[in-house]
C-alpha positions as CSV (number, residue, x, y, z in Angstrom):
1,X,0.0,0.0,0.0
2,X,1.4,3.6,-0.8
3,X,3.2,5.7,2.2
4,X,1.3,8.7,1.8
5,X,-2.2,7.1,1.5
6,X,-1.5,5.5,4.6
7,X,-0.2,9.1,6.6
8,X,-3.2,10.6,5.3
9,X,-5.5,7.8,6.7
10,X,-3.9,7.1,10.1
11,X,-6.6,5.2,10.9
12,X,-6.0,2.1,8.6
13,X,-3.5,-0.7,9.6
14,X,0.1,0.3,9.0
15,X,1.6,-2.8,9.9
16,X,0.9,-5.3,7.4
17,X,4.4,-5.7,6.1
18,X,5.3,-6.9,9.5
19,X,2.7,-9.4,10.1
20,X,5.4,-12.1,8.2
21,X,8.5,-11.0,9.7
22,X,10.2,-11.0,13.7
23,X,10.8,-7.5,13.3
24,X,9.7,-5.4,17.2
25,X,6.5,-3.8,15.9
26,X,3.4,-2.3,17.9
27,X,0.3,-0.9,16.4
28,X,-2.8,-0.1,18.6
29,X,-6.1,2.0,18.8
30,X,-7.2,3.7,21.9
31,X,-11.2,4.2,22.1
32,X,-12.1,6.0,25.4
33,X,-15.4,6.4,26.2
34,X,-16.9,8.2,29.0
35,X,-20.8,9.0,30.6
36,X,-21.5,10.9,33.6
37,X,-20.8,7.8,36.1
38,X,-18.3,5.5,34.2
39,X,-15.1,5.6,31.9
40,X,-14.2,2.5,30.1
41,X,-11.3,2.3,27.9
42,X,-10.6,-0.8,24.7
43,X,-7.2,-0.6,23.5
44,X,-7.0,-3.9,20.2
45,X,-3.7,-3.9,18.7
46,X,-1.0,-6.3,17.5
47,X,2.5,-6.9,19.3
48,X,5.1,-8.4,17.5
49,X,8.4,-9.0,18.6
50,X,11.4,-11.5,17.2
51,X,10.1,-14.5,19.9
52,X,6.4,-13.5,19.7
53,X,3.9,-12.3,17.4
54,X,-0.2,-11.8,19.5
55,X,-2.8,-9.4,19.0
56,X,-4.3,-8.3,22.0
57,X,-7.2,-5.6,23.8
58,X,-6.1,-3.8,26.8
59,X,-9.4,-3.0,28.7
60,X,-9.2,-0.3,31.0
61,X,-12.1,0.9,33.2
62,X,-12.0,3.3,36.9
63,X,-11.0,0.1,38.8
64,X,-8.9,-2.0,36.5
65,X,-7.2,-2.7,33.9
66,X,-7.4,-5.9,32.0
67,X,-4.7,-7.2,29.0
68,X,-6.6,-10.0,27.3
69,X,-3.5,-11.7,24.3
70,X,-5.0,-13.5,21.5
71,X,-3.1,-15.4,18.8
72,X,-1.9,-13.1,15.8
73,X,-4.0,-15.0,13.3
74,X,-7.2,-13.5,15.6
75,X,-6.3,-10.2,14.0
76,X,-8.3,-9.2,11.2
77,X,-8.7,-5.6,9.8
78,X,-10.7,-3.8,6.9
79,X,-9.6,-0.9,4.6
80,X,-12.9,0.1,3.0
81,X,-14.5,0.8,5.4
82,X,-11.5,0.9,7.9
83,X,-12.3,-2.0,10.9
84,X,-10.4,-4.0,12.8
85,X,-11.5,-7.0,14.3
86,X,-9.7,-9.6,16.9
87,X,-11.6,-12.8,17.3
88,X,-15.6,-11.7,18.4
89,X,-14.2,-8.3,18.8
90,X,-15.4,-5.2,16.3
91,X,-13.6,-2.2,16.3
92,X,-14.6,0.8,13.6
93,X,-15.2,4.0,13.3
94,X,-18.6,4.0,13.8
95,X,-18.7,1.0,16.3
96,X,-17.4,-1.0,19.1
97,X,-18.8,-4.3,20.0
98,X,-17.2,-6.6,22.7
99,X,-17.4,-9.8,23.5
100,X,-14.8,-10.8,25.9
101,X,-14.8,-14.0,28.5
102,X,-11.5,-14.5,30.4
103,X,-11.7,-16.9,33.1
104,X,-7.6,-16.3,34.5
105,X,-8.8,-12.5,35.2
106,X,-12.2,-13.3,36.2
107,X,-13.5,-11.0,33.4
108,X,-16.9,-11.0,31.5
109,X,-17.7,-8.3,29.0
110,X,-19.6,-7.8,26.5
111,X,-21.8,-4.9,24.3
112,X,-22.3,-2.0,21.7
113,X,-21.4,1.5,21.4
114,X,-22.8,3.3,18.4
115,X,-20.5,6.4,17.6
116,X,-22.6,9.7,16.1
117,X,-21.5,12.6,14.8
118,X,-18.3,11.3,13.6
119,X,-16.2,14.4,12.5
120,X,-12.2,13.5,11.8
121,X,-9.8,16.2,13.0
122,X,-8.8,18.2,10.2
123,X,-6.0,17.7,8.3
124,X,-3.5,19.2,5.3
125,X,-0.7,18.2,3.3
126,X,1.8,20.0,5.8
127,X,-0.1,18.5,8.6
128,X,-1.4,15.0,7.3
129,X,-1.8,14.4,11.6
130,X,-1.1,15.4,15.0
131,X,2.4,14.2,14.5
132,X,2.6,17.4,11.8
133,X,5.7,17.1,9.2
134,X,7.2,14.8,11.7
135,X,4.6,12.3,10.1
136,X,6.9,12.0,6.9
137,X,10.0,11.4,8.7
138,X,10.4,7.5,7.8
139,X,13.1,7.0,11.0
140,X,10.9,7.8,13.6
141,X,10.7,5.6,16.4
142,X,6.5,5.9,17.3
143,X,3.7,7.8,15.1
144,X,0.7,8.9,17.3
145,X,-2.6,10.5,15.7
146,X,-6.0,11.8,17.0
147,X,-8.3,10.8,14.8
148,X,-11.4,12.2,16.7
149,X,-11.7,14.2,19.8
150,X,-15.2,13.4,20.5
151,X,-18.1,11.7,19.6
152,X,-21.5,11.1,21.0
153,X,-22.0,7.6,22.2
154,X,-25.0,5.1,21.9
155,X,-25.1,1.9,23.7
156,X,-24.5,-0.4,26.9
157,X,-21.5,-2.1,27.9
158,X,-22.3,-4.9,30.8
159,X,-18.8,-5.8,32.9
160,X,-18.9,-8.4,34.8
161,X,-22.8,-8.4,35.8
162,X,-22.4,-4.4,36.1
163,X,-24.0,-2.5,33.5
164,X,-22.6,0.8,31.5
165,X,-25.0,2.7,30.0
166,X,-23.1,5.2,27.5
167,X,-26.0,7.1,25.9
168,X,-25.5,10.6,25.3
169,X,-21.4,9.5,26.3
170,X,-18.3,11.1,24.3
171,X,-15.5,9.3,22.9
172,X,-12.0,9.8,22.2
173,X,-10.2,8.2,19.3
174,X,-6.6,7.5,18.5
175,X,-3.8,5.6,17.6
176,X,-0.3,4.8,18.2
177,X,2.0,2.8,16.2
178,X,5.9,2.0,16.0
179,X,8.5,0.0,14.7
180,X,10.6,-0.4,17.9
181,X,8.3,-0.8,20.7
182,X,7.1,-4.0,21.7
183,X,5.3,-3.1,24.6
184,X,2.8,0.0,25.3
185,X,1.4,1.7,28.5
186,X,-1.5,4.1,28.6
187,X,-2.5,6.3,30.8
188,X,-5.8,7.1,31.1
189,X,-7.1,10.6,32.3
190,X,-10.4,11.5,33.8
């Protein structure tokens, strides 16, 4: 796929030349969503280092965090329209939906958030992302973009027996890639 399509669409999966090497290589999205009572985070990406190659969902909520690995060939992901999905999980622009049962962390989760009002951050040649020119630079170690700032939410997400309702919610959404990380820590704000 050509460079520049892909630094105009920071969205779309960068990674696919290193799905068949052993090459340290990180690629995740970050969808944050927030109501009035409850933030709950879902962080799908692939990890692949030269001993291991897993995609994975970090799940993040006030309480805990959870890191659920599943095997690489789990990963799946979409150009047109842009989606990623690992195993029964669906990530998109316009849609999460979860279905996670882990019995070694005791975690049960499962839902839908409908994203409205999906506006991208805007963009120009000199500025194709957040990361500005620095975007071109083909050396760098980590590329990071905001792809939307916020969104209105639709949906329920039920966690372990508790229920989330996220209607009238907001939603962050971003991404993070790199050639030389293997592993990734977020920090979540509230």
């Amino acid at each position: 796929m050509n460079k520049l399509f892909l630094i105009k669409n920071p969205e779309l999966f960068q990674g696919e030349k290193y799905l068949n090497t052993n090459k340290n290589y990180f690629e995740g999205w970050y969808f944050k969503n927030t109501n009035k009572e409850n933030t709950i985070a879902f962080i799908p990406g692939i990890n692949i280092t030269e001993n291991d190659k897993k995609a994975f969902i970090q799940v993040i909520t006030d309480e805990m965090s959870y890191f659920i690995n599943y095997n690489i060939n789990d990963f799946k992901y979409n150009i047109t329209p842009f989606s990623i999905q690992i195993a029964q999980n669906f990530f998109s622009k316009e849609k999460v939906s979860i279905n996670i049962s882990d019995n070694t962390q005791n975690l049960e989760i499962n839902g839908e958030l409908i994203y409205l009002d999906n506006k991208n951050i805007k963009t120009n040649i000199l500025n194709p992302n957040i990361m500005g020119p620095f975007s071109y630079v083909p050396f760098m170690e980590c590329n990071h973009a905001i792809l939307n700032m916020q969104n209105s939410i639709k949906g329920m997400i039920n966690i372990n027996g508790q229920k989330m309702n996220f209607d009238n919610g907001i939603r962050l959404y971003r991404k993070r890639l790199g050639a030389f990380f293997s592993q990734i820590i977020y920090l979540v704000s509230r």
